[in-house]
Structure formats: structure tokens, C-alpha cells
N, C-alpha and C positions, 0 to 999 in steps of 0.2 A: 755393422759391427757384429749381429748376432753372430754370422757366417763363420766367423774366425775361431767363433765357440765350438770345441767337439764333444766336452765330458761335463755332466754337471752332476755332484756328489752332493746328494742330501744323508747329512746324519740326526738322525728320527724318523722313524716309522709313526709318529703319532696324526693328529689330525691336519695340524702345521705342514708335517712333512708329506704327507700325501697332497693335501690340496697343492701345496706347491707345484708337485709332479704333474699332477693333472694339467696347471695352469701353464705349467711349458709347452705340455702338447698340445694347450687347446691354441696360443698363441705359433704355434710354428714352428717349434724347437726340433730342430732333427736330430741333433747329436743326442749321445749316449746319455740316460739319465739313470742313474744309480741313487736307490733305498732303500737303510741302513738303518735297523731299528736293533734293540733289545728284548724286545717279546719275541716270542713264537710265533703271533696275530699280523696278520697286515691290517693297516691303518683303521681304527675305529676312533668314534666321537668321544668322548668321557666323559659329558655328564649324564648318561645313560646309568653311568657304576653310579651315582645316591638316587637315580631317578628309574628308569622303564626296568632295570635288572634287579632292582631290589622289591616291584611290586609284585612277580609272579616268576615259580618257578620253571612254567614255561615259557616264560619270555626267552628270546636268543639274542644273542650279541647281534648288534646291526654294524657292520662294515662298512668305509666307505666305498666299497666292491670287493668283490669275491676276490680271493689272493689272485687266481688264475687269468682274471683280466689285468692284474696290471702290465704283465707280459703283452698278455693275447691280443687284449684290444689297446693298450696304448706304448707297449715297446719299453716299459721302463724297469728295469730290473730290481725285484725285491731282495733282498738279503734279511731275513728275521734270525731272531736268536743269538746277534754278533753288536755284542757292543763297542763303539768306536771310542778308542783309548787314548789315539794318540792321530798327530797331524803334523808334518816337513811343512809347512807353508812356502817357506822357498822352492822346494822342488815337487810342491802339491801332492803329494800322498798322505791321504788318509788312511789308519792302519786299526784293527780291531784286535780284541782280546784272544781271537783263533789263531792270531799271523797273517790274518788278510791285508791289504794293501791296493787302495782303490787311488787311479791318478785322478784328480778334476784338473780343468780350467778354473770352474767355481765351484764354491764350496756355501752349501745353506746347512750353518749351523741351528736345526729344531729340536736342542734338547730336551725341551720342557722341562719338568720340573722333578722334586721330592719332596714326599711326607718329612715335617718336622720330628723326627724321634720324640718319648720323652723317657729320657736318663731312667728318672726316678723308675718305671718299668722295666727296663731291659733285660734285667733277669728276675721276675718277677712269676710265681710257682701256678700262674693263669691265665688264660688266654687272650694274647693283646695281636690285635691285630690292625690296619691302617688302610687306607680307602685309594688304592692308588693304578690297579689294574680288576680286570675282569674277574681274575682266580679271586683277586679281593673281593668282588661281586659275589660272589657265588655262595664263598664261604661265610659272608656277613647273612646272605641270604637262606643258606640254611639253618642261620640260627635262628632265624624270623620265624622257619617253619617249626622249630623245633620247641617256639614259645620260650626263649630265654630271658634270663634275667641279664641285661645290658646295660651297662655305662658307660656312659657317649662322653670324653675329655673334651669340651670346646663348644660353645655356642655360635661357630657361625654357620652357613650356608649348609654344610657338604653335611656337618653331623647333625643338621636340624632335619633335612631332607630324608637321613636317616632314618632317625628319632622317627618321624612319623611313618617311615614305611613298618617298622618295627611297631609302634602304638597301633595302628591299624589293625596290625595282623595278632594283637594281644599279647603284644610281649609286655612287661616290668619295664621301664626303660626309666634312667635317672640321667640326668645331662648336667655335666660340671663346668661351671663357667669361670674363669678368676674374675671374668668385671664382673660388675654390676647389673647389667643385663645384656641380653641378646643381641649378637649380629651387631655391636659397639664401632665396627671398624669402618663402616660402610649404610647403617641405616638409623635413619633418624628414631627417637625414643618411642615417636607414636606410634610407628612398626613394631620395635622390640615389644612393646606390649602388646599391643593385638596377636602379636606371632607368639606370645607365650600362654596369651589366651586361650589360644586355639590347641596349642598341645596340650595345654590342660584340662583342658576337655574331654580329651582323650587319653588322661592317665599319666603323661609324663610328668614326672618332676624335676625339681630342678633347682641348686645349690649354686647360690652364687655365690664371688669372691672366695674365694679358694681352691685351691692346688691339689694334687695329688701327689703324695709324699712319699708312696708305696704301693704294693701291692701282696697280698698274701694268698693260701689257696680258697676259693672263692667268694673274693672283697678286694677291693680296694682300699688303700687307706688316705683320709686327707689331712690337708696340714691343719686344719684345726683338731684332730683328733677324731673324727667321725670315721668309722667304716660301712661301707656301703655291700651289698650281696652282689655280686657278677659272675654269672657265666661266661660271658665275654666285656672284655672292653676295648672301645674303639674309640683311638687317638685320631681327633681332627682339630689340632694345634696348627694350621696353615703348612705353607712348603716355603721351600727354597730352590731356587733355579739352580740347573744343574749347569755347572762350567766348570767341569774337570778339565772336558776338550779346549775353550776356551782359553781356560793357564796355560795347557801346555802350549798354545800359540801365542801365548804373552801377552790376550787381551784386557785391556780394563773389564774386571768383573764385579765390581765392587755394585749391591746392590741387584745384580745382573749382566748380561750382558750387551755392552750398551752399542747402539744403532742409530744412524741417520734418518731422515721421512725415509728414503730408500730404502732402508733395512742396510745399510753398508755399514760394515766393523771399522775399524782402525785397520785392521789387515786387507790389504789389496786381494781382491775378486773372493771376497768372505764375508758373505751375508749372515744375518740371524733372522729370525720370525718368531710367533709365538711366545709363549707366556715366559721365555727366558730370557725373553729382549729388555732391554730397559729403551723407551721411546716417548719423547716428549708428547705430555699433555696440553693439549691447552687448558683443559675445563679445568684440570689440576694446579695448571699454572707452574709444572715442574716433569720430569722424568721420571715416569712411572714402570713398574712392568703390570701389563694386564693381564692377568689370567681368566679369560673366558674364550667361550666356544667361537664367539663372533669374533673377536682380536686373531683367533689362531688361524680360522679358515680369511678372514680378508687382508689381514697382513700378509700372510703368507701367499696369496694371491697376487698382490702388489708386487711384493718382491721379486718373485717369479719373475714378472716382468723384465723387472729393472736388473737381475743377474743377467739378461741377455740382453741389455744396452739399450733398453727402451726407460726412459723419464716418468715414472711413476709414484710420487710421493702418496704416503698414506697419514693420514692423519683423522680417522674416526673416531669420533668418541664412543671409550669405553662403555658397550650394553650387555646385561647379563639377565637372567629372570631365576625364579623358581617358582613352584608346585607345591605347597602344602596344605593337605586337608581339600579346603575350598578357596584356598587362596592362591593366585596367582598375583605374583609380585615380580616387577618388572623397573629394573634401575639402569638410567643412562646419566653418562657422563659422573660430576660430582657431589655426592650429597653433602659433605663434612663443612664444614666454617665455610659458610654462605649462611644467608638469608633465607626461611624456608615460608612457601606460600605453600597454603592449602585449598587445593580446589575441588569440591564436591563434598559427601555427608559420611565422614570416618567413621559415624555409628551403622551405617548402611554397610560398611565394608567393600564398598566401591569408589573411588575416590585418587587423585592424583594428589603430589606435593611438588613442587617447583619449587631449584636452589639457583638463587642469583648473589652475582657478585655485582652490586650498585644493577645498572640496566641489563646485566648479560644475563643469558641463562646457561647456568653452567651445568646443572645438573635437574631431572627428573624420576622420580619414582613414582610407578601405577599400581594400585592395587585390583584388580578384576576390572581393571579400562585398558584396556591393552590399545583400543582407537586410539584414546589420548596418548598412548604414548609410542604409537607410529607417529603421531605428529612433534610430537615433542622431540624425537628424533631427529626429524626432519630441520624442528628450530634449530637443534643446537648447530646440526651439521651446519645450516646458514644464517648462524649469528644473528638471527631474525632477534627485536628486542621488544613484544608485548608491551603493554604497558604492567603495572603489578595491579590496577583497578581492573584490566580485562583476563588477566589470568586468574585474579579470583570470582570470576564471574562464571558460574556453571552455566549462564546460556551464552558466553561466550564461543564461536567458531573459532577454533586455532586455527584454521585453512586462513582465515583474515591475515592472520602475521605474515604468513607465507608469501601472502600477495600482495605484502607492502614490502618487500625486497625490490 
């Protein structure tokens, strides 16, 4: 079937969209492969932007390859700077905001995503800015150098990552949360505190349940009435996947853009990948979209695939990590409404939690065990079922579950 294939049209230049590329040529793909980003940049990682580029001013952007090899060494055409507007799905062209107009066979929609706005800012007499490309990188990072007064809107991942590269380097930094604590969406309470422990430590502080109602020239304001000092503030209120392209080919987008294990839309020879997909969890028990680095680069791998008529269903569960301070925290599959076991010594700060539904393990969180939770990985991928007396056992071997499969 491949053979019949001539043109394959990626729209995204992000990490989704390269890897994809990659994965056609590494599997065979002769025909023309076209990639259609909006930056300037050819394809880079993004959690580099709250992580390696906000610690040092000479750090460089890392690429998944030099723009000039995707031609040179693998034949596949970049086009940056051209956002893709609009799509004929009947007579397959895809058309950009220049006038460009690319024909596929297939088409791999890798929108990814956008920063949530927040209203109450947008015209606001102070520096707001949102965590969402490199330039973003750069300019949050020169205010780290410049020892600013910062406040970070949201307490989860992206503005906590922040938060500390900014406390590190002695900035003021205050982080506004509306719950009640930290990282609510995705990590158990024992986390939220220990991770609030840990900035606090280092000078952050931190307002919970409440909003931000405004902004004036150097403050914000919140709905309780409090004004806070800001030289800059940085919105990290979550995203929303992008499916502008999506409506104009009339797919269901509701929540995202939704896909089969294959990565296949409702629209004939129209794949999606990446953090814009909506794709059935199991540990969730429902259709999620995943936004992390391992979802963008192995779905997108997958599909690849399967756009050139090979059978490859993906269904891994969701793994993401972060870097704060001294802590590295490391979460697979589901933590939320399960069962949570704790295994190893929380006050040590090394330590795994395991989330079951009745026998399964649906979900794992590591704290500086990263071993444990290779292996935990491993359970979820093969449904291995421990018992709950051997996973709270710190001299238990997890290798044992594995090899009672």
C-alpha cells in the first residue's frame, strides 16, 4: 500500500511533527514529505523553555537537527514561518496564511497546542508574558538575569519549573494559585507539599485560592483585594489545543482533536499526533489528550507508521517528569481517584506512590527513584498486577511482577 503513497503533508513543525518525519524515512518512505510549522525554528523539544533555557544564559536552543539536514540528510522539506490556515480535504490541499498550497495524499495534523490567555490582563499597563516558544525562553530568562520582581499565575508544572529557575538565580517570585495547593490537577497532596516545601526554601511564596482580577503599572491585582509588586508576570493557566485547521475540515474537536490507536481522524487519509489529539486512555479509563514530550515524540512515531498502511496501534501510557531544586519527580499513567500506596521513606525525599484501581496499577509517581519507576513503567505497559503487601514493601524487587506475566 505504501507505494501508491507520493506526498505526505505534516502541519507542525514542533516535536510531533518532526519526529513523524523522521519516522517515515527511517521506515521507507520515498515519497515527498512536507514540514509546515509557524516559528522561524525547525523542530525543537519544549520542555527545554521552563527547564535547560531558563537555567543559563548560555545555554542554546537544542534542535531535533540542524534546519539544513532535514533536506540534506533526510529529503524532507521544511517550510517555517507559514502557518497552515486552511485544508480542501476532498481535493487534499493544504493552504497557508502566505497563499502557499501543498497537495498530500496524507495529511498529519501536529498542531499542538496554546497558552490559556487571562482576560483580566490583556490590556494590563505591565509586563505579561506566557511560556509557549523559545523567544518566550529568552525573554522570561532575561528577567532572571536582571533579578526581577515576578509573578507566576498558576501552580502547576510549567510555572513551578519557572518559579525555581527564577528563586535560584534571586529573583522575588510570588506564585498565585486559585486552589488550594500545588500541581491539584495531576499530583497527590504529599507532593503538593513537599514541592511547596522546597520553594520555600528558597524564597518563593505563594497565595492560594485566589484569582487575579487585574493588573496595574508594576502589580498585579487579586480578587481578594491584595496587590502584589511585578516586574513581570507570567501566565501559566494550562493550554488549549489548537484545531482551527481541524474545524475547517469539519472534525470533531470538541476537547481536542480526536483519533483512533492509529492516530486516524474521522477524515479519510488524516491523521493527528501529539498533544492535540484526544486518544483513549486506559489508566484514565476515558479520552484524554496528553501533553508531554514522550506522547508527542512516540505517538507520533506510531502514526507515521500507520499513514503509510502499516498496522501500528499506540496505546502508552501517559509519562512526564520534572527537575526542581533536588527533586526529580517522575509520573506515569494515573494519579487522580485511585487508591494510593506509598512505598519507601517521604521524609527521606526518595520514595515512589502507586495508584490502583481494585488490582491494576493504573498510575505511578517517583520521587528521586527514577529505577522504580523504569519499572513501574514497564508494569503498567503489561498490566502486571503486584500484590498491595509487595508494593509496599521497600525490599520488594519489582523485576518479580514482571516475571510473573
Amino acid at each position: 500500500m505504501a507505494h501508491t503513497i507520493e506526498s505526505v503533508v505534516i502541519a507542525g513543525a514542533g516535536q510531533a511533527g518532526g519526529r513523524a518525519a523522521e519516522a517515515l524515512r527511517a521506515r521507507g518512505f520515498r515519497g515527498s514529505v512536507t514540514m509546515i510549522g509557524d516559528e522561524p525554528h525547525p523542530p525543537y523539544e519544549r520542555p527545554q523553555l521552563s527547564k535547560a533555557l531558563l537555567q543559563s544564559p548560555e545555554t542554546p536552543i537544542a534542535y531535533i537537527k540542524p534546519a539544513r539536514d532535514w533536506d540534506e540528510a533526510l529529503g524532507v522539506r521544511l517550510v517555517t514561518g507559514a502557518a497552515a490556515v486552511d485544508c480542501d480535504a476532498d481535493r487534499r490541499i493544504l493552504t497557508t496564511a502566505d497563499g502557499g498550497a501543498f497537495p498530500f495524499d496524507r495529511l498529519l495534523l501536529a498542531t499542538g497546542t496554546r497558552p490559556r490567555r487571562l482576560a483580566a490582563l490583556d490590556d494590563a499597563p505591565l509586563e505579561v508574558q506566557y511560556l509557549r516558544n523559545v523567544e518566550d525562553a529568552f525573554r522570561f530568562r532575561r528577567h532572571i538575569g536582571a533579578r526581577s520582581r515576578i509573578v507566576i499565575i498558576g501552580g502547576g508544572v510549567i510555572g513551578l519549573e519557572a518559579a525555581c529557575a527564577a528563586a535560584k538565580s534571586g529573583c522575588r517570585v510570588t506564585v498565585i494559585e486559585s486552589e488550594a495547593r500545588l500541581l491539584a490537577r495531576a499530583f497527590p497532596g504529599l507532593i503538593s507539599d513537599l514541592v511547596a516545601e522546597r520553594h520555600r526554601n528558597h524564597g518563593v511564596e505563594f497565595i492560594f485560592g485566589t484569582t487575579v482580577s487585574g493588573g496595574g503599572s508594576g502589580s498585579v491585582r487579586l480578587s481578594n483585594g491584595e496587590a502584589i509588586a511585578a516586574d513581570l508576570v507570567l501566565v501559566g493557566i494550562g493550554v488549549a489545543p489548537s484545531t482551527g485547521l481541524a474545524e475547517r475540515i469539519k472534525l470533531p474537536t470538541t476537547g481536542g482533536i480526536a483519533v483512533d490507536a492509529c492516530g486516524r481522524t474521522a477524515a479519510p487519509d488524516i491523521f493527528c499526533a501529539g498533544d492535540a489529539a484526544l486518544q483513549w486512555s486506559r489508566c484514565h479509563g476515558r479520552a484524554i489528550r496528553v501533553e508531554t514530550w514522550a506522547n508527542a515524540q512516540n505517538q507520533a512515531i506510531a502514526v507515521a507508521a500507520n499513514m503509510i498502511g502499516e498496522v501500528k496501534e499506540y496505546n502508552d501510557a501517559p509519562w512526564f517528569w520534572t527537575d526542581q531544586y533536588d527533586l526529580n519527580i517522575q509520573v506515569a499513567g494515573d494519579m487522580c481517584d485511585a487508591e494510593q500506596i506509598v512505598r519507601g521513606d517521604p521524609s527521606r525525599a526518595k520514595f515512589s506512590i502507586v495508584a490502583m484501581h481494585g488490582s491494576e496499577v493504573v498510575g505511578a509517581l517517583s520521587v528521586n527513584a527514577a529505577k522504580d519507576m523504569a519499572m513501574f513503567r514497564r508494569i503498567i505497559a503489561m498490566n502486571a498486577r503486584p500484590s498491595r503487601a509487595d508494593l509496599e514493601s521497600p525490599s520488594y524487587d519489582l523485576r518479580a511482577a514482571l516475571k510473573s506475566q
